[in-house]
Each structure stands twice: as C-alpha cells, then as structure tokens.
VOVEXRO-839368 format. One record per residue (C-alpha): residue number from 1; residue in three letters; x, y negated, z. Coordinates in Angstrom, 1 decimal. Each point is the difference from the previous one (the first is absolute). Example, Ala and Ser with C-alpha at 12.3 -4.5 7.8 and 13.67 -1.06 7.14 Angstrom:
> 1;ALA;12.3;4.5;7.8
> 2;SER;1.4;-3.4;-0.7
This chain:
> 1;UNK;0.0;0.0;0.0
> 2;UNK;1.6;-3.7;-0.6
> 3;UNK;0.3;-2.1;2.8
> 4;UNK;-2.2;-3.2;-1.6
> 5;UNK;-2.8;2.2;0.4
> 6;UNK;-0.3;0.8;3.9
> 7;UNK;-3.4;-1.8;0.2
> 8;UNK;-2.0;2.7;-1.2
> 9;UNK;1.9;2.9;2.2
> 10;UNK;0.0;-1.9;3.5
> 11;UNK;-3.0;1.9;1.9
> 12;UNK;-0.1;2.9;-2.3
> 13;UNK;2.1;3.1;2.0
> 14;UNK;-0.1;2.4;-3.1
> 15;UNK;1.3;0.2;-3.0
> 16;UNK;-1.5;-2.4;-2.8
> 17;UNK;-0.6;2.6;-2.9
> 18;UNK;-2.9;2.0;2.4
> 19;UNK;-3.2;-0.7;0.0
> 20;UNK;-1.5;-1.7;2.7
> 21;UNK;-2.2;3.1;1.9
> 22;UNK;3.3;2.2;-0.9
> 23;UNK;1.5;1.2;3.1
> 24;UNK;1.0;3.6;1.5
> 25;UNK;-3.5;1.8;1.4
> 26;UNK;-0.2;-0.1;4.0
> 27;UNK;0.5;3.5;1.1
> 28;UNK;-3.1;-0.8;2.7
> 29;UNK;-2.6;-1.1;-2.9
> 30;UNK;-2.4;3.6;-0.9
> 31;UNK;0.2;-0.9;-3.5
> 32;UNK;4.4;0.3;-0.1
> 33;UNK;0.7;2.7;-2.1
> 34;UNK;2.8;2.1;0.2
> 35;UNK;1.3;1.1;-3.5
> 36;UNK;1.7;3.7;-0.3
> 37;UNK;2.4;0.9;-2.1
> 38;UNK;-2.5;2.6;-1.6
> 39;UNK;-2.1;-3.4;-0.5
> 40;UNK;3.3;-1.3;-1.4
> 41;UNK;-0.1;2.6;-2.7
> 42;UNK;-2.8;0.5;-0.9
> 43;UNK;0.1;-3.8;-1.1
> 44;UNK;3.0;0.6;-1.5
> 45;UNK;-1.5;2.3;-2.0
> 46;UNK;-3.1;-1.8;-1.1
> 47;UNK;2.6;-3.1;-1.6
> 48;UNK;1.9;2.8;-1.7
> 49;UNK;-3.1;1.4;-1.4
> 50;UNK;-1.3;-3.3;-1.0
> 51;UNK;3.6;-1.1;-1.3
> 52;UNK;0.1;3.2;-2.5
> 53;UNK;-3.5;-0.8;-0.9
> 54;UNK;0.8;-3.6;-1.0
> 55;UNK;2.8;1.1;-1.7
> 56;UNK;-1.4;2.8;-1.9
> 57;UNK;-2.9;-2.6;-1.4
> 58;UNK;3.3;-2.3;-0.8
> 59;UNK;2.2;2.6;-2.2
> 60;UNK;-3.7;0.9;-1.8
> 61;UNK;-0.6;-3.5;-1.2
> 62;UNK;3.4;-0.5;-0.3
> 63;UNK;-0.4;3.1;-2.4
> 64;UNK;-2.7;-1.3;-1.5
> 65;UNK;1.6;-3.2;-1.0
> 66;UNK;3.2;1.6;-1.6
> 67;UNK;-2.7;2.7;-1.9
> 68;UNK;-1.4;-3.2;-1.2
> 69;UNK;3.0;-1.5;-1.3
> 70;UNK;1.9;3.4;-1.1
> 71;UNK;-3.7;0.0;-2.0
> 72;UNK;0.4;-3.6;-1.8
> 73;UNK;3.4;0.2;-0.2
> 74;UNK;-0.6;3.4;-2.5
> 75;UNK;-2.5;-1.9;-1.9
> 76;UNK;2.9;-2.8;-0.7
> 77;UNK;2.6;2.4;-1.0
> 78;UNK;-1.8;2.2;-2.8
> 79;UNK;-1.4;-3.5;-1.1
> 80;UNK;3.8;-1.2;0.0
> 81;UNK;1.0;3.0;-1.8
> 82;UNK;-3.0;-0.1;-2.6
> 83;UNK;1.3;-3.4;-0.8
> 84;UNK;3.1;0.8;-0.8
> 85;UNK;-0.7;2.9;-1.8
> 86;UNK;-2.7;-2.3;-2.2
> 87;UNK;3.2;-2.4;-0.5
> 88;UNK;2.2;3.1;-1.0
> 89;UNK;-2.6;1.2;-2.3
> 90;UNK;-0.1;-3.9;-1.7
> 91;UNK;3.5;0.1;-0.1
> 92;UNK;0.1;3.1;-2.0
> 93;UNK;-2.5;-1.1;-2.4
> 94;UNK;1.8;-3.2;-0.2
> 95;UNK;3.2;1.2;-0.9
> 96;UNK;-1.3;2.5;-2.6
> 97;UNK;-1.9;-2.6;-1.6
> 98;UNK;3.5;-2.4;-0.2
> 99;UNK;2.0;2.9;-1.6
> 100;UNK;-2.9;1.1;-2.6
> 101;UNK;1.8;-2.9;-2.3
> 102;UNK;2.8;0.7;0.2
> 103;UNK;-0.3;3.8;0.3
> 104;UNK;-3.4;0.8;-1.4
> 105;UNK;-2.9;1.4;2.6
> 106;UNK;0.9;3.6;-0.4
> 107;UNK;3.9;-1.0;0.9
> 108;UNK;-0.7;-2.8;3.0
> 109;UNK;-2.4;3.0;1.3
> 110;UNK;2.7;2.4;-0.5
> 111;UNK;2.6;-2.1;1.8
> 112;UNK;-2.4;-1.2;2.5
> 113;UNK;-0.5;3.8;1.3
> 114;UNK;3.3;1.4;-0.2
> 115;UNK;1.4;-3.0;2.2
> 116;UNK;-2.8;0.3;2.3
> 117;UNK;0.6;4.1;0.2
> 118;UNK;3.4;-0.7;0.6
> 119;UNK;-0.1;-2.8;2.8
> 120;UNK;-2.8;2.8;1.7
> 121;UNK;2.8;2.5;-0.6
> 122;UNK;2.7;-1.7;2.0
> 123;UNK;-2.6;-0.9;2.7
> 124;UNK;-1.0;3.9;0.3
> 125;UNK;4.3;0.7;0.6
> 126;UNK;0.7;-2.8;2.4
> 127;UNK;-3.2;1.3;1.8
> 128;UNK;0.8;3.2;0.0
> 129;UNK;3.6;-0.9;1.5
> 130;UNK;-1.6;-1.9;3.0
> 131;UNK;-2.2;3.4;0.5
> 132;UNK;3.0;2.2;-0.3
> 133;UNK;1.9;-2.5;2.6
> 134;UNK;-2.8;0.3;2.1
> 135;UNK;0.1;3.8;-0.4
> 136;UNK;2.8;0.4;1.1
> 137;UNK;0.1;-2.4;3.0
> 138;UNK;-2.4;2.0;1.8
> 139;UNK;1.9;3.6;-1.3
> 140;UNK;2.8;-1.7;2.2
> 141;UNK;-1.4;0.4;3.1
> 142;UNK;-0.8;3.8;0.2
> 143;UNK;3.8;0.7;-0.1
C-alpha cells in the first residue's frame, strides 16, 4: 500500500482486498462449519470435473472451427489449381496457334505435344527420384 493513502486504512484492522462481512467463523456460532478433508476432495473433484468439461466443449468448437477452415481452405485450393490449369490450357492453345504460321497446324500441334510430353517426362524422373529418396530414408532405419 503507498503511504499517501493511509486515510482510507486508519480504523479498518483487516486487510483492504476482503470484503467487509469476510472474517474467520466463530467456533461458538451453531452455523460454523467445520470442513473435512473428505469435503476438501470431494470439491476438488467437482472443479476437475467441471474443468474437463469446459475444456472438452473448448477443443470441440475449437474442432469445429479448424473443420470449417480445413473445409474453405479445400474449396480455395482446387479453385487455385483449376485456374491454373485453365491458364495452362490457354497457354497451350496460344502457342499452337503462334507456330501454325510458321510451322503449319499439323507441325505447331506436333511440336506443341512432343514438348509438353517431354517437360511431363522429366517431371515423372525428378518425382520419382524424390520417391526413391524417400524410399530409402525410411529402409534406413530397420538396420
């Protein structure tokens, strides 16, 4: 407590935080209760029950608000990836229809699919090397 404010605490013998009826029970008054320790724990036991409760309510609408999200967060993706495969597919068209001049349509087609087989191609290898790498990572560990 700071000492420039004594005023209020002058006549008051308890501490300042209690209420004002708060004081310990006269052991002479009928209605002094005694608490046990099997009172103790079975009160105890009541907060822990109503703690897990309240927790158990908070991790299920927790749950229920990262479902949600995990949900709309799917819906962006495949839209994501749709639009990208949509710009691929322009692309593609695109290119084919800037080498039909120079080419002809049956060559720019022709050139246009053997590159895209072959860029497909190296992407199937370098995946498979990650797969194999990961293979074998885990074959590690039963030696």
């Amino acid at each position: 407590m700071r000492d420039d404010n004594n005023e209020r605490a002058e006549g008051y013998p308890g501490p300042l935080d209690l209420p004002d009826g708060h004081g310990a029970p006269d052991p002479d008054e009928p209605e002094a209760r005694q608490f046990s320790l099997t009172d103790d724990v079975l009160a105890l036991f009541e907060d822990g029950k109503t703690y897990a409760e309240a927790e158990l309510r908070f991790q299920k609408s927790r749950a229920g608000f990262v479902g949600n999200r995990v949900k709309s967060a799917l819906i962006y993706i495949f839209a994501a990836f749709g639009m990208f495969h949509l710009a691929l597919i322009a692309a593609t068209v695109g290119l084919v229809l800037a080498l039909i001049p120079i080419t002809g349509p049956l060559g720019a087609t022709l050139i246009v699919t053997i590159s895209l087989v072959v860029i497909g191609l190296i992407m199937l290898r370098l995946l498979k090397g990650r797969i194999d790498d990961i293979r074998d990572a885990f074959e590690g560990d039963d030696e």
